[in-house]
SEDRENKOL-327734 format. One record per atom (N, C-alpha, C): x, y, z. Coordinates in steps of 0.001 Angstrom, whole numbers, plus 500000, padded with zeros to 6 digits. Layout:
<lummars>
XYZ;...
</lummars>
This chain:
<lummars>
393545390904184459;394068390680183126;393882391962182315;394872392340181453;394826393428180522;393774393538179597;393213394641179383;392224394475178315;392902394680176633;392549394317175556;392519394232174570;392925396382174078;392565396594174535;392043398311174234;393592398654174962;393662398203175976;395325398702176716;396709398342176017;396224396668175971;397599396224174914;397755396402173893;396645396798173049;397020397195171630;397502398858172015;397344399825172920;396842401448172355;396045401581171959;395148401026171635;393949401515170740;394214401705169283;395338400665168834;395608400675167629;396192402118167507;396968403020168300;397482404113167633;398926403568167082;399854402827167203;400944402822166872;400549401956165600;399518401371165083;399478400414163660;398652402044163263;397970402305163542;397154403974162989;398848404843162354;399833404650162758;400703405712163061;401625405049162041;401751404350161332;402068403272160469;403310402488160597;403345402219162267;404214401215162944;403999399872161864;404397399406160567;403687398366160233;404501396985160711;405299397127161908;405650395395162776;404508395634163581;403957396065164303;402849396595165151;401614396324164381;401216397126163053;400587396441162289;400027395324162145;401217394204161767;401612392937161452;400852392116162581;401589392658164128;401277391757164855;399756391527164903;399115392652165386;397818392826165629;396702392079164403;397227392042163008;396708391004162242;396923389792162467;398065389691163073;398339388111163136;397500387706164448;397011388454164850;396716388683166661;397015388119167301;398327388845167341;399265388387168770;398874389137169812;398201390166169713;397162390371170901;396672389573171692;395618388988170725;394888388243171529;395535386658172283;396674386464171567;397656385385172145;398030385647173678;398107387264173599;398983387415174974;398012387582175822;396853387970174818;395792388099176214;394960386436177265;395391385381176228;395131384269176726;396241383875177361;397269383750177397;398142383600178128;398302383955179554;397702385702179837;397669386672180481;397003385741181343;395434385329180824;394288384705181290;394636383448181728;395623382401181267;396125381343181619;396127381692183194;397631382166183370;398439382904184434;397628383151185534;396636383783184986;395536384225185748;395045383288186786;393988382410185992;393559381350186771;394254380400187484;395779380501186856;396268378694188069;397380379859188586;397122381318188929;397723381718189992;398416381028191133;397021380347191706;397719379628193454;398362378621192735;398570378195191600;398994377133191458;400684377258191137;400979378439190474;402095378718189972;402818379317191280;402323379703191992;402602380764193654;402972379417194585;402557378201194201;402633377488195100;403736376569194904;403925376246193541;404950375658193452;406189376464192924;406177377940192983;407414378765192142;408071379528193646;407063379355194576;407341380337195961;407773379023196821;408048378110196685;408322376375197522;409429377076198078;409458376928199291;411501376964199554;412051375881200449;
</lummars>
């Protein structure tokens, strides 16, 4: 799973005064995607098993 530090940049594009980039990262949609990421993660065999069926 991605770390927090990768998906943002390190905050350079809200530093750089991207302010939709900004925005998101207050709203933390970061951290949304990073649970999601983490979802995905764990029911791997589960999604592999029923998305790879043929």
């Amino acid at each position: 799973m991605p770390d927090r530090e990768i998906l943002t940049g390190g905050g350079v594009e809200a530093a750089a005064g991207n302010a939709a980039f900004a925005g998101h990262l207050a709203d933390g949609h970061d951290l949304r995607y990073l649970a999601d990421a983490g979802y995905l993660d764990e029911r791997r065999a589960v999604f592999d098993r029923v998305l790879l069926a043929g």
